[in-house]
Each structure stands twice: as structure tokens, then as C-alpha cells.
C-alpha positions as CSV (number, residue, x, y, z in Angstrom):
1,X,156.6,53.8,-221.8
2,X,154.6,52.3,-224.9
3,X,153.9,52.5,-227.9
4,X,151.1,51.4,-230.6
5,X,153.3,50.2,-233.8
6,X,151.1,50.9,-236.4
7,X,152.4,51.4,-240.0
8,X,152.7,55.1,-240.8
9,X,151.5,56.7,-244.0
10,X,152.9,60.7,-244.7
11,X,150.0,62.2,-242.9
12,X,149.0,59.9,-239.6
13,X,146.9,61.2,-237.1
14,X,149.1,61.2,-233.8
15,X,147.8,60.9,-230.1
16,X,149.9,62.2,-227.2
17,X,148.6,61.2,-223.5
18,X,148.9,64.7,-221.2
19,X,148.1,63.0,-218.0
20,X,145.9,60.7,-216.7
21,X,144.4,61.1,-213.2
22,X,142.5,58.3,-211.2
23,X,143.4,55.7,-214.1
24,X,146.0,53.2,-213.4
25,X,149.1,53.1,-215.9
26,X,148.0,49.6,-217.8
27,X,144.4,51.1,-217.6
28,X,145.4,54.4,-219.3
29,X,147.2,52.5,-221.5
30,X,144.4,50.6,-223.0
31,X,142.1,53.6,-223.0
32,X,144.7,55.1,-225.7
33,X,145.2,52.3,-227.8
34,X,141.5,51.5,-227.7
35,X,141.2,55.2,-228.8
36,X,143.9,55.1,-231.6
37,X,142.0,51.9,-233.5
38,X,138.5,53.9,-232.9
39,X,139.9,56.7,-234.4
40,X,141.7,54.4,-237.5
41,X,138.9,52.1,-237.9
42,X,136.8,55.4,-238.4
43,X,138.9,58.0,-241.0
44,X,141.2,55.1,-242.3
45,X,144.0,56.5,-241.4
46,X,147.4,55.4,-239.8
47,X,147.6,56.2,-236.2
48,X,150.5,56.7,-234.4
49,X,151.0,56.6,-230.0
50,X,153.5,59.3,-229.2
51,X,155.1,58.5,-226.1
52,X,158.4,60.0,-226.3
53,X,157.6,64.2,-226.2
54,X,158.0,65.6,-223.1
55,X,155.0,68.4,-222.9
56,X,155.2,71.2,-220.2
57,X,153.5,73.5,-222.5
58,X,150.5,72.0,-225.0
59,X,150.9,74.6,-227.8
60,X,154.7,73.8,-228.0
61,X,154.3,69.6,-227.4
62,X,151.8,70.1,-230.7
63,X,154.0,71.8,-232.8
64,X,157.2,69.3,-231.9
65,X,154.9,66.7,-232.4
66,X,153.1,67.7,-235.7
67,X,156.5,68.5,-237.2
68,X,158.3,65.1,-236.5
69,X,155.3,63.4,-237.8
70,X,155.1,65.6,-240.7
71,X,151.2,65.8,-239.9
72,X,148.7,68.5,-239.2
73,X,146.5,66.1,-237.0
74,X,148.1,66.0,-233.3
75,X,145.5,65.0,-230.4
76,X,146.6,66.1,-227.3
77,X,144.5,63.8,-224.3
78,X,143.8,63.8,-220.7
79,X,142.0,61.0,-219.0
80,X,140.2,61.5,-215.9
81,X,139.0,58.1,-213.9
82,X,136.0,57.8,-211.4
83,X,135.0,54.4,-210.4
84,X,132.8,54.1,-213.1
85,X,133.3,56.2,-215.6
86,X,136.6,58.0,-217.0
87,X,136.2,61.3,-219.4
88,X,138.7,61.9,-222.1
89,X,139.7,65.6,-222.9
90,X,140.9,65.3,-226.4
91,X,142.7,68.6,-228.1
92,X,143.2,68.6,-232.2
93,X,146.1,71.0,-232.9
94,X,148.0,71.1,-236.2
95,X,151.9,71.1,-236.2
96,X,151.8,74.8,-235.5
97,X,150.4,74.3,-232.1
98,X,147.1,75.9,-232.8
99,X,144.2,74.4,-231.1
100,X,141.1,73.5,-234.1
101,X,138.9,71.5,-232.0
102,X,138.4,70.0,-228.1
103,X,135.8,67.6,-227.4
104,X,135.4,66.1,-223.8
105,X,134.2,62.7,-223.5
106,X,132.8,60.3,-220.9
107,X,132.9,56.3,-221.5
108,X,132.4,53.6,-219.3
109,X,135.5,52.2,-217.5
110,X,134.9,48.7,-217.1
111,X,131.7,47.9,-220.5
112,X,134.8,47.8,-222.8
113,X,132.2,46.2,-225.7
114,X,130.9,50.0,-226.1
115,X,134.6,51.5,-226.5
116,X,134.8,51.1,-230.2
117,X,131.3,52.9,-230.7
118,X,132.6,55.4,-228.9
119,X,135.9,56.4,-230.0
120,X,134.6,55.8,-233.5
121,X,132.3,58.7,-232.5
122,X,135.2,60.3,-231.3
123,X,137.0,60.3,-235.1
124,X,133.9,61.6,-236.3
125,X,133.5,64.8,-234.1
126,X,137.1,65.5,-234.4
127,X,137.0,64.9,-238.0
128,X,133.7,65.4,-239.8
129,X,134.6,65.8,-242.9
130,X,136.3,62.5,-243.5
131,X,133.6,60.2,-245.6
132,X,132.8,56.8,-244.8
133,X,134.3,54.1,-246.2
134,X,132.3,51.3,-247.1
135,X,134.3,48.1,-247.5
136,X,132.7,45.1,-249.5
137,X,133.8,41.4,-249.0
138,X,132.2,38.4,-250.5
139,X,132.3,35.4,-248.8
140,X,130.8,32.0,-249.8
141,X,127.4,31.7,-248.9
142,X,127.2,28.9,-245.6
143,X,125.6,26.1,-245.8
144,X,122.0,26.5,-245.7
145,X,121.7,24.3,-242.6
146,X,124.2,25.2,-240.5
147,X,122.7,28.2,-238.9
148,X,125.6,30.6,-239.2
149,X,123.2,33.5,-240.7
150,X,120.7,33.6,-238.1
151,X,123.7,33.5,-235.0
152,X,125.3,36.8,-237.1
153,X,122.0,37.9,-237.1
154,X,121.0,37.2,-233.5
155,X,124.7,38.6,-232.7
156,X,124.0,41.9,-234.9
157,X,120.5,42.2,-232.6
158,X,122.5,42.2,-229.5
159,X,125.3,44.5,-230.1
160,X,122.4,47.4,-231.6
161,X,120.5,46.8,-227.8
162,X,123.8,47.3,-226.5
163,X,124.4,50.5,-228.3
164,X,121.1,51.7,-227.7
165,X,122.0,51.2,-224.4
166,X,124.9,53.2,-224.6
167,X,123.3,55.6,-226.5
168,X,120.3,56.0,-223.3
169,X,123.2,56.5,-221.0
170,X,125.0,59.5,-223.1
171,X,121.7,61.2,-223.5
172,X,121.2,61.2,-220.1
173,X,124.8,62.5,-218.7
174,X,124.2,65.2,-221.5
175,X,120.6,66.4,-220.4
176,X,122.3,66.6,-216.9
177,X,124.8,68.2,-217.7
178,X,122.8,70.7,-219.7
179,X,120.5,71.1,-216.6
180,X,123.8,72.5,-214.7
181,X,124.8,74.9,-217.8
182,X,120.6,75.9,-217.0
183,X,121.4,76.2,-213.3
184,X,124.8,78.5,-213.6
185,X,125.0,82.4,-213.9
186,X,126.3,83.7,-217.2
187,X,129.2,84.7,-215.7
188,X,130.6,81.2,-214.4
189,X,133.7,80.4,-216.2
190,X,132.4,76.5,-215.9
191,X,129.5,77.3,-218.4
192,X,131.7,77.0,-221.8
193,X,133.3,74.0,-220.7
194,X,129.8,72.0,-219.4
195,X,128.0,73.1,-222.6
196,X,131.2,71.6,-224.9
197,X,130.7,68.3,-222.7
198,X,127.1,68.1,-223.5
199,X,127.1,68.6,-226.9
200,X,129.8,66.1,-227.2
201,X,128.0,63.5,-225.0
202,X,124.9,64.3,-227.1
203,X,126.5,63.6,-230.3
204,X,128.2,60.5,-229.1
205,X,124.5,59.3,-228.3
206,X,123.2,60.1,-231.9
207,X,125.6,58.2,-233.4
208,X,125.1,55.4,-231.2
209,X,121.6,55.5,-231.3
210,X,121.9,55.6,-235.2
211,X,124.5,52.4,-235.2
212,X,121.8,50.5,-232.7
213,X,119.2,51.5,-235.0
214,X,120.9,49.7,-237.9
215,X,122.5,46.8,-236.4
216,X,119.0,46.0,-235.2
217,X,117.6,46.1,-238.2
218,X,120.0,44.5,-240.5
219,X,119.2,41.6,-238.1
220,X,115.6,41.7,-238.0
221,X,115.1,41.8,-241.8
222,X,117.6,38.4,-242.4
223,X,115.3,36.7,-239.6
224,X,112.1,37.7,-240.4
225,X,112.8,37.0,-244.8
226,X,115.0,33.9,-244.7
């Protein structure tokens, strides 16, 4: 049992864990609360960890779960673990059960640093309408001596190699996985569900790619103008 206590506004977006299959308890326990901040940090939005509904059917776990959370936004999720990499099979459903969206989701099991990427992506597929919000804080300008703006700078490099990275290795499960889709009959009931995965791993690697993109920069401007 666990829980994520988060502060709950009148409309939180809720995530319930199905089952998780070749993850260990504490290990699909960080996967969802890695998940929920993704997600929060994301849409700015309260999350909530549901671990009290008992589901047997997914329609009716939604609906009981959407209407005790007074919420529209209820992700459904199964984890599935290899050694190393686990996929996340994420349902949105509204309180009345009804399914509005399912993206599947591979991520690295042990190279937590590219989790929050990731899920981040996540909250964007499963939400694209929600807006950036671009938070502004001034802080006092260090010492010009001490360094401090060329480590952030260095830092911010190292993270956008890291998510291009990331991004190289999404592109490439999704071009396989396409090449499957290719290799199938039209009449394989496997074909609907492989093309949803590649799209989503395709997306998750644009977005990365795009976040890379600009933490390098950001960097590479301060170093090369200070």
C-alpha cells in the first residue's frame, strides 16, 4: 500500500496502478510516483496516487475513481519490466469510465536522470491542450568570480546530451517497432496496438530532442557571450 500525499485542488488528475509485471513492488512504486510529479510538474496540476480501489473491471475502477475524486482525469497504468527497460500502458478515462486516450510507453529502468523528461512527455500526450507555464524567478546575480554561471551552464550542456541521448534511443525503438507494423498482415490484431507504441515512442523523442536542443543552447550562448 502507498500513497503520494500531494495537496489536492477540485479537479486533480488521479493515477491508479492495474498491475505491474516483472517490476518489483518498491520498483513499481517509484515508477508511479516518478510518473505523478512528471505529470504535475508538466500541466500544474495536483496529482493524486490512488491505492485504495480495488479494479476487476477498468471501465467501472474509472468511474469509482473519477467520482470520489470529483475529477474527469483518471489514469489507469500497467507496468511491464524487462531487464532493461519497463513500458507503461497508461489509460485516460473520465469519471464515467470512458476511455479518451491510451498511450504506451517505454523508459529505461535503471537511467532514472531521463524519467522526468519522459513522464513530462507523458502529461503532454495525454494532455495537449494544457499550455505551458513559464515560471520567472529572479535571483541575485553571483559574484562575478565565483564561477557559478558557467557550472549551470556546463550542467545545462550535459543534461541536453543526455536528452538527446534519450531522444536517439526513442527514435530508434519507434522506427523498429514501425518496421514490425511494415512486416505484419493487415489483418493481425497486434497492428493497432504496435502503431499506438510507435507514435508514442516517436513523440516522446521529439520532445526530448526539442528539450536537448534547448538546454544545449541556453548553455552554449552564456559560454560563448560572457
Amino acid at each position: 500500500m502507498w500513497s503520494l500525499g500531494l495537496l489536492l485542488s477540485s479537479a486533480p488528475v488521479v493515477l491508479h496502478l492495474l498491475n505491474a509485471e516483472g517490476l518489483p513492488p518498491r520498483g513499481a512504486t517509484e515508477v508511479m510516483t516518478q510518473m505523478a510529479v512528471g505529470i504535475e510538474a508538466a500541466t500544474g496540476r495536483d496529482v493524486a496516487l490512488d491505492d485504495s480501489t480495488r479494479c476487476e473491471d477498468a471501465e467501472v475502477c474509472a468511474g469509482a475513481i473519477g467520482t470520489r475524486y470529483a475529477t474527469d482525469d483518471v489514469l489507469l497504468v500497467q507496468l511491464f519490466g524487462a531487464v532493461q527497460t519497463g513500458r507503461a500502458r497508461v489509460l485516460l478515462a473520465d469519471r464515467t469510465g470512458r476511455t479518451q486516450r491510451r498511450v504506451d510507453l517505454d523508459f529505461p529502468r535503471d537511467d532514472r536522470q531521463l524519467w522526468p523528461a519522459i513522464f513530462s512527455g507523458l502529461a503532454n500526450i495525454l494532455f495537449p491542450a494544457v499550455r505551458e507555464k513559464v515560471v520567472v524567478e529572479t535571483t541575485p546575480d553571483p559574484p562575478p568570480d565565483s564561477g557559478f554561471g558557467a557550472i549551470v551552464a556546463w550542467t545545462a550542456v550535459g543534461v541536453g546530451v543526455g536528452l538527446a541521448a534519450g531522444g536517439t534511443a526513442f527514435r530508434i525503438g519507434s522506427n523498429s517497432t514501425r518496421d514490425d507494423v511494415e512486416g505484419r498482415p493487415l489483418e493481425d490484431p497486434m497492428r493497432d496496438e504496435l502503431i499506438s507504441s510507435s507514435n508514442a515512442q516517436g513523440l516522446t523523442s521529439n520532445l526530448m530532442f526539442g528539450a536537448g536542443a534547448v538546454s544545449i543552447a541556453s548553455g552554449l550562448v552564456y559560454l560563448l557571450t560572457r
